[in-house]
C-alpha positions as a Python dict, from the first residue, in 0.01 Angstrom:
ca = {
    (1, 'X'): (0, 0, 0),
    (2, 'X'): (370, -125, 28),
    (3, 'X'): (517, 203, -90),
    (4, 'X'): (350, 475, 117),
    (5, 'X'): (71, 526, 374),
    (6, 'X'): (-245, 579, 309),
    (7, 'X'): (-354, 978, 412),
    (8, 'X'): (-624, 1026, 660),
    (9, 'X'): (-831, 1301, 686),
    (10, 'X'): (-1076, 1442, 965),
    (11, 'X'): (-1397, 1723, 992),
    (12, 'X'): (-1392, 1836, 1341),
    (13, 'X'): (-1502, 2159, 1224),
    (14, 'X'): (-1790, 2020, 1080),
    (15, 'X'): (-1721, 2226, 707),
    (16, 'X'): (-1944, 2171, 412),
    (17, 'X'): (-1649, 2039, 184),
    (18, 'X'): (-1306, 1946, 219),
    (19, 'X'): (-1079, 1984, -105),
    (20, 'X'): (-804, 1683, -90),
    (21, 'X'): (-544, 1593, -300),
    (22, 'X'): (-579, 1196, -292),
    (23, 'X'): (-797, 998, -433),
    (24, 'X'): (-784, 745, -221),
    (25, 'X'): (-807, 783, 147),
    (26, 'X'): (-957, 731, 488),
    (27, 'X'): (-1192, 949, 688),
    (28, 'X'): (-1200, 937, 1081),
    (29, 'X'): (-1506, 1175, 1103),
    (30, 'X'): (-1399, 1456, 1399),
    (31, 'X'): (-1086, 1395, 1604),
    (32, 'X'): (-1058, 1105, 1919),
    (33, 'X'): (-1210, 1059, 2098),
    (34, 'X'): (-1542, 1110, 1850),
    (35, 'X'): (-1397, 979, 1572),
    (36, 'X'): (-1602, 695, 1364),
    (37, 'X'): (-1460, 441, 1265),
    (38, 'X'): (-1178, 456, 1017),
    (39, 'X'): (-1351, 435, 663),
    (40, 'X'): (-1101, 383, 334),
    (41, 'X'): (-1230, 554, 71),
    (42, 'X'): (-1155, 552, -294),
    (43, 'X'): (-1287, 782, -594),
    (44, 'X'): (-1210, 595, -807),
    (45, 'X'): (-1325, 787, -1183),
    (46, 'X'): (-1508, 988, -989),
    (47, 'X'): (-1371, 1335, -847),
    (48, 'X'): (-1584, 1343, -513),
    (49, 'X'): (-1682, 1128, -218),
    (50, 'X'): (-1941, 1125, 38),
    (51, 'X'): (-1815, 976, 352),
    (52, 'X'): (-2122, 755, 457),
    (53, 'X'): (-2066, 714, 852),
    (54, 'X'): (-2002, 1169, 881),
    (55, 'X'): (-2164, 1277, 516),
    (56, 'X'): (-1862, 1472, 497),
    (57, 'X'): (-1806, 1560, 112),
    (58, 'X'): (-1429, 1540, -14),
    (59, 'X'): (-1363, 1670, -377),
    (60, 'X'): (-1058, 1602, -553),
    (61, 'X'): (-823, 1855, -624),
    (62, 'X'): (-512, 1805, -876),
    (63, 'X'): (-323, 2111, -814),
    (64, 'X'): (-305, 2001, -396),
    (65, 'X'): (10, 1777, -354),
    (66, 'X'): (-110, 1392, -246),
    (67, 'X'): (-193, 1336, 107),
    (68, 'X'): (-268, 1738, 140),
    (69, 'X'): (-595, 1896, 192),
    (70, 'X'): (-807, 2270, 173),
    (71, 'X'): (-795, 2312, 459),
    (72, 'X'): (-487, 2170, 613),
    (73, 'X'): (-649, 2150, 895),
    (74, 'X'): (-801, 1867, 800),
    (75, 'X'): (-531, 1632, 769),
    (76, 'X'): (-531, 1365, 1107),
    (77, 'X'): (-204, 1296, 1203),
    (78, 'X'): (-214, 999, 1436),
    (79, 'X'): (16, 1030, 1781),
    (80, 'X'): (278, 809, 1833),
    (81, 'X'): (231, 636, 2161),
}
């Protein structure tokens, strides 16, 4: 994507759904070091995903801003090293 990042989004705490605001995405699985490795996904029509490495089901949300999730705690934000 030239004109943005593409959001990443983790399930450390292992929940049953994540709600997230992009349709397009990628999923670590739990935070390093037990991540897997770094999957993009994309919805495309669809408004849910099943993250085949963690089974971790994200559903689409319109009324969460892009690159946001439910629950924020869900959003991986890399470290700059």
């Amino acid at each position: 994507m030239a004109h943005g990042t593409t959001p990443h989004f983790h399930n450390t705490e292992g929940l049953a759904r994540i709600a997230v605001g992009s349709k397009e995405f990628q999923c670590v699985g739990a935070l390093p070091p037990f991540d897997h490795p770094h999957i993009y996904l994309d919805m495309g029509k669809d408004s849910e995903v099943v993250c085949p490495y963690c089974s971790t089901l994200f559903v689409y949300d319109a009324a969460l801003a892009v690159g946001t999730s439910n629950p924020l705690s869900a959003i991986f934000h890399a470290d700059a090293a």
